[in-house]
C-alpha positions as a printed Julia matrix, in Angstrom:
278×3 Matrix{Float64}:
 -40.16  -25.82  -23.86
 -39.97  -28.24  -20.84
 -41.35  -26.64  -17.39
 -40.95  -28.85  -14.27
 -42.88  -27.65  -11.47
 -41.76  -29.31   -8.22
 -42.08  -28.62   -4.02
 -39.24  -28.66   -1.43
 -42.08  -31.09    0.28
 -45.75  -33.04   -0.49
 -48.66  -30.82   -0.11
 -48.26  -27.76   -1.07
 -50.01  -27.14   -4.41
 -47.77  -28.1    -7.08
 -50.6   -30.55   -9.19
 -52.74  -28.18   -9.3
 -50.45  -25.1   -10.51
 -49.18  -27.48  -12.99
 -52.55  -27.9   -14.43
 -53.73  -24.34  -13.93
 -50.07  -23.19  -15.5
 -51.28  -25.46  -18.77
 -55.1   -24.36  -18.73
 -53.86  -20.69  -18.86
 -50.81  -21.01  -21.14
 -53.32  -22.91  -23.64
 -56.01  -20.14  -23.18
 -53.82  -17.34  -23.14
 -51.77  -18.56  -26.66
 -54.75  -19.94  -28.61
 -56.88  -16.67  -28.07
 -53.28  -14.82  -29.54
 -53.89  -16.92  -32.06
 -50.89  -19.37  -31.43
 -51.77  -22.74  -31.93
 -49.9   -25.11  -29.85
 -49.89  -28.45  -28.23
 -49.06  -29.18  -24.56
 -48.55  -32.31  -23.05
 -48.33  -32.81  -18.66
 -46.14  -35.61  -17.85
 -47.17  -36.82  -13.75
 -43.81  -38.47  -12.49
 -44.86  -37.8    -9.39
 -45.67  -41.42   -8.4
 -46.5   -40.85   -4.64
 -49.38  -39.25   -5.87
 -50.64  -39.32   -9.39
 -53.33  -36.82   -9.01
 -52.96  -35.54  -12.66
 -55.07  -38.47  -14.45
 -57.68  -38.27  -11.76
 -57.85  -34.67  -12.19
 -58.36  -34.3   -16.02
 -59.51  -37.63  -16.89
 -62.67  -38.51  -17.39
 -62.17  -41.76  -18.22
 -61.11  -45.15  -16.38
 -58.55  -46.17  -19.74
 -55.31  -45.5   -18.27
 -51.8   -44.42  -20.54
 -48.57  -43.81  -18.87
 -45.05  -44.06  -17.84
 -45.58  -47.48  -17.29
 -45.99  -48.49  -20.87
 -43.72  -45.89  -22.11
 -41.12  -47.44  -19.87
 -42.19  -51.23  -20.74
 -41.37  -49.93  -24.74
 -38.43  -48.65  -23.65
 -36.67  -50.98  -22.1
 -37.94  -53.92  -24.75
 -36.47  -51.43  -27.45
 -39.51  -51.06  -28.6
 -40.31  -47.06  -28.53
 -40.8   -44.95  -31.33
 -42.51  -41.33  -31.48
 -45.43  -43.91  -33.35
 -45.46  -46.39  -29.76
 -44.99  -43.66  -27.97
 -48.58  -42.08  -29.09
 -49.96  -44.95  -27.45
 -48.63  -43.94  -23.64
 -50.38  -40.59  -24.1
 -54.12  -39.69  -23.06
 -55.46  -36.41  -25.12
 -57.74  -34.41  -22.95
 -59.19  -31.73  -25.22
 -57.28  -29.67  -28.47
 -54.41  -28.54  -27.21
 -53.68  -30.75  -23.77
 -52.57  -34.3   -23.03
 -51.29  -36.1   -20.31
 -49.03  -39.35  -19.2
 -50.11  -40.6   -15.86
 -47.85  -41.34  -13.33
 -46.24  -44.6   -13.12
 -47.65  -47.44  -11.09
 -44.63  -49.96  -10.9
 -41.54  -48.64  -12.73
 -38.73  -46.57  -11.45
 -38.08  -44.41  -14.26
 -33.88  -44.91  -14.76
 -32.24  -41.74  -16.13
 -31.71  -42.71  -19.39
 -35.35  -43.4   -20.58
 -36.13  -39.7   -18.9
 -33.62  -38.25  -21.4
 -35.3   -40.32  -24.0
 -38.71  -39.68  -22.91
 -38.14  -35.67  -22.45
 -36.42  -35.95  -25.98
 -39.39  -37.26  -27.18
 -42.02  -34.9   -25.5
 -40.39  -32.3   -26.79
 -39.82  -33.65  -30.6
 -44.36  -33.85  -30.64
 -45.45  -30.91  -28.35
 -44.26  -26.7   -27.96
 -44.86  -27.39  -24.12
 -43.8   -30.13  -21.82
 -45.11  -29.43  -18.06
 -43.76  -31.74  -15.86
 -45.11  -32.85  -12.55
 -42.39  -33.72  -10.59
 -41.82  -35.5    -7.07
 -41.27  -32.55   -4.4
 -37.97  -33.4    -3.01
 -34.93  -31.82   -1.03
 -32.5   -34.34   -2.19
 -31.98  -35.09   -6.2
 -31.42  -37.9    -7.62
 -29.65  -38.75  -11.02
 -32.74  -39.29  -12.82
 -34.58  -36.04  -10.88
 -31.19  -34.1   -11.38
 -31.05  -34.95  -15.15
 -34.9   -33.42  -15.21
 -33.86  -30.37  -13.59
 -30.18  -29.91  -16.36
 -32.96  -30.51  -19.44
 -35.45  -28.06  -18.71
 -35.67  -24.35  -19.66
 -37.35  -23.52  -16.57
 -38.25  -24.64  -13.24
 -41.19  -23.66  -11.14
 -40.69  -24.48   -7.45
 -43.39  -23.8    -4.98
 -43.85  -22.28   -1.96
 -46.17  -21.91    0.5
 -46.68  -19.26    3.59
 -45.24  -21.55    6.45
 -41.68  -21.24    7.44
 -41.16  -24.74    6.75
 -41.21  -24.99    3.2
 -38.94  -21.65    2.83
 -36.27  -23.25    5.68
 -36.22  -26.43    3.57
 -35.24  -24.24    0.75
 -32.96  -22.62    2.78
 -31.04  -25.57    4.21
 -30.81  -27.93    1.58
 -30.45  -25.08   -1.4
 -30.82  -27.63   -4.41
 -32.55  -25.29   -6.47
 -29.53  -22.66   -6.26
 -27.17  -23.88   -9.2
 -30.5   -23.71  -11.61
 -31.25  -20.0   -10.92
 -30.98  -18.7   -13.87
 -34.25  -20.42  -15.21
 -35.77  -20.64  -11.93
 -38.97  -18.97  -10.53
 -40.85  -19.43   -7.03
 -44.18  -19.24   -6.48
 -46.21  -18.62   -2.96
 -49.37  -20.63   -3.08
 -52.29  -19.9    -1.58
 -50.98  -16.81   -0.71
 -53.0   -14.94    2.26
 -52.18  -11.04    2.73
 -50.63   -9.58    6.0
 -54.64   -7.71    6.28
 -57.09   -9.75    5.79
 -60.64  -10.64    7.49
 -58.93  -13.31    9.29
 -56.74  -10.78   11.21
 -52.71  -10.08   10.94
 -50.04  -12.74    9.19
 -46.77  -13.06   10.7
 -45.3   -14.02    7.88
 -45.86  -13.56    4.38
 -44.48  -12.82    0.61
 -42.45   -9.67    2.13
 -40.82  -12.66    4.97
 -40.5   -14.83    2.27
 -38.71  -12.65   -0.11
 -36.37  -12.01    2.68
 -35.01  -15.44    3.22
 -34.49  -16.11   -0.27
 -32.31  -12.72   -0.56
 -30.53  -14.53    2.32
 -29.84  -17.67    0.3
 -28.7   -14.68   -2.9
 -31.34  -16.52   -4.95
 -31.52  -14.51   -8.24
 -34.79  -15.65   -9.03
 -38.76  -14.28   -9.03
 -40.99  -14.84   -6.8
 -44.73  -14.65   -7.62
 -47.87  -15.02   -5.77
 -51.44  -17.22   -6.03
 -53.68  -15.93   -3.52
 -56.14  -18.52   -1.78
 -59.03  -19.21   -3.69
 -61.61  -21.32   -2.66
 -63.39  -22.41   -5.89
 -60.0   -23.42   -6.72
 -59.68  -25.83   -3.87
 -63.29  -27.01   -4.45
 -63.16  -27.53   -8.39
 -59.93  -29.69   -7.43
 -61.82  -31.86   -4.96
 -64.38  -32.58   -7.66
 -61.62  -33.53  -10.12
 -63.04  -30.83  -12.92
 -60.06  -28.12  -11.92
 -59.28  -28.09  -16.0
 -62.89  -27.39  -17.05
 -62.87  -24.73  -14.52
 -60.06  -23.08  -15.77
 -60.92  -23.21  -19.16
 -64.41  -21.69  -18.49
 -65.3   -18.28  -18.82
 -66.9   -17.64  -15.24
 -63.28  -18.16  -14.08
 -61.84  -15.06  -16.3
 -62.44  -12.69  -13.43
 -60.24  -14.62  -10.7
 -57.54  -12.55   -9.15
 -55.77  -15.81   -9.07
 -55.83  -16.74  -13.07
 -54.75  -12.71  -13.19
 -51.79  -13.81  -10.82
 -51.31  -17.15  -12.93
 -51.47  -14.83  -16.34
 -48.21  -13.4   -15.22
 -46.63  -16.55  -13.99
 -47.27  -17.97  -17.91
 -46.06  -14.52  -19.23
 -42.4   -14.8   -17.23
 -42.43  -18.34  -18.69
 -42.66  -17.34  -21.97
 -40.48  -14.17  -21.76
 -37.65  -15.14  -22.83
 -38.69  -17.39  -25.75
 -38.78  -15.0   -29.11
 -41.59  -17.17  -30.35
 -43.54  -15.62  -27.77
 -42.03  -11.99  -27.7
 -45.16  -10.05  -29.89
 -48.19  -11.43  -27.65
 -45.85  -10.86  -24.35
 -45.43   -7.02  -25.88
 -48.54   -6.87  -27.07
 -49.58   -7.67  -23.1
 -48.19   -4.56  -21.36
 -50.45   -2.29  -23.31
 -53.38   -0.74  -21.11
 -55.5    -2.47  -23.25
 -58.2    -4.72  -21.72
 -56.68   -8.2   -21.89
 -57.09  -12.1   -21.07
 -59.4   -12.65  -17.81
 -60.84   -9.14  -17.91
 -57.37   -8.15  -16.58
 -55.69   -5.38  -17.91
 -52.21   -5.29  -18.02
């Protein structure tokens, strides 16, 4: 399965959901006793925060050299082991390109690839309000698309005007980062996921919308660059937020029937992943 995560603009979260959508898919599938691979491709070259999040390491493997294989006819899935980075058992990553505008036809080839040697490909994409062919030909070849949000009017109106993400609806969901509830300590929020909700009806997006609520040791494990080891740990099983993120993987996987007894299996009112029952 290929998952793009992507942003109407920069800033609003999308590295780190991709990583946290990967650290829970991974936890949640290998403790149902699935054992799968998942590799996070970082195209997002503005930034390239995934490699200095996960890595611990200064030995860097990318889109660069798969690109510089590529176009010197020299990839195969063998050549192409040598662009990847593994990070622990079940996760890799290719870090975002330094020098090389990927053209569309080594993304087919690449996502081809990717998808040959892993069960998930998680793709961290360039946020954007304007596709290009190569961006465009990301969107057509994977099963589902993760755009987010977060609680400023901005991000929603760029949504609203520009509408790319309409004609992918079907395998589209939206997620409001860093959510912060209309009560809270701070005081009242104008506008929230019930606003929110609202202007997408408006735009007759047939799509869900989920919410990650603000949490700080999120934000803090990020800034120290150990966001997966946090995940993966057991002190974060608790978190509202990897509760919220539990049901983000679940909608992912819904409709894949490799994935249909675990997902069942989920709505009991046993006492499930996180501490969390469903």
């Amino acid at each position: 399965m290929i998952i793009t995560v992507t942003a109407p603009k920069k800033g609003l979260g999308q590295t780190t959901t991709t990583i946290n959508i990967a650290a829970v898919l991974s936890k949640f599938l290998t403790e149902n006793n699935k054992s799968i691979k998942i590799l996070i491709i970082d195209i997002n070259k503005y930034c390239k925060d995934i490699e200095y999040y996960l890595s611990n390491s200064l030995a860097t493997r990318g889109l660069d050299d798969y690109f510089s294989l590529f176009q010197s006819n020299l990839i195969t899935n063998d050549s192409f082991q040598t662009c990847i980075k593994k990070i622990n058992e079940n996760i890799s990553i290719i870090g975002s390109n330094e020098y090389f505008e990927i053209t569309q036809d080594a993304m087919v080839d690449l996502l081809r690839r990717s998808k040959e040697l892993y069960d998930f490909v998680i793709i961290d994409s360039i946020a954007t309000t304007t596709l290009t062919d190569t961006q465009r030909t990301l969107f057509d070849k994977s099963e589902k698309i993760v755009v987010v949000l977060n609680q400023t009017k901005s991000s929603t109106q760029l949504v609203y005007t520009k509408n790319i993400y309409k004609t992918y609806d079907e395998k589209t969901m939206y997620i409001l980062n860093k959510e912060i509830s209309n009560d809270n300590v701070f005081g009242s929020v104008d506008y929230g996921k019930l606003e929110v909700k609202k202007e997408l009806d408006a735009l007759e997006v047939d799509a869900p919308l989920y919410s990650l609520v603000f949490d700080a040791d999120i934000m803090n494990e990020s800034n120290y660059g150990s966001i997966l080891s946090y995940s993966l740990s057991d002190k974060s099983y608790k978190r509202n937020y990897n509760g919220q993120m539990l049901e983000i993987v679940k909608e992912l996987l819904k409709d894949d029937p490799k994935y249909q007894d675990i997902i069942i299996l989920g709505r009991s009112e046993k006492k499930g992943l996180f501490g969390f029952k469903k």
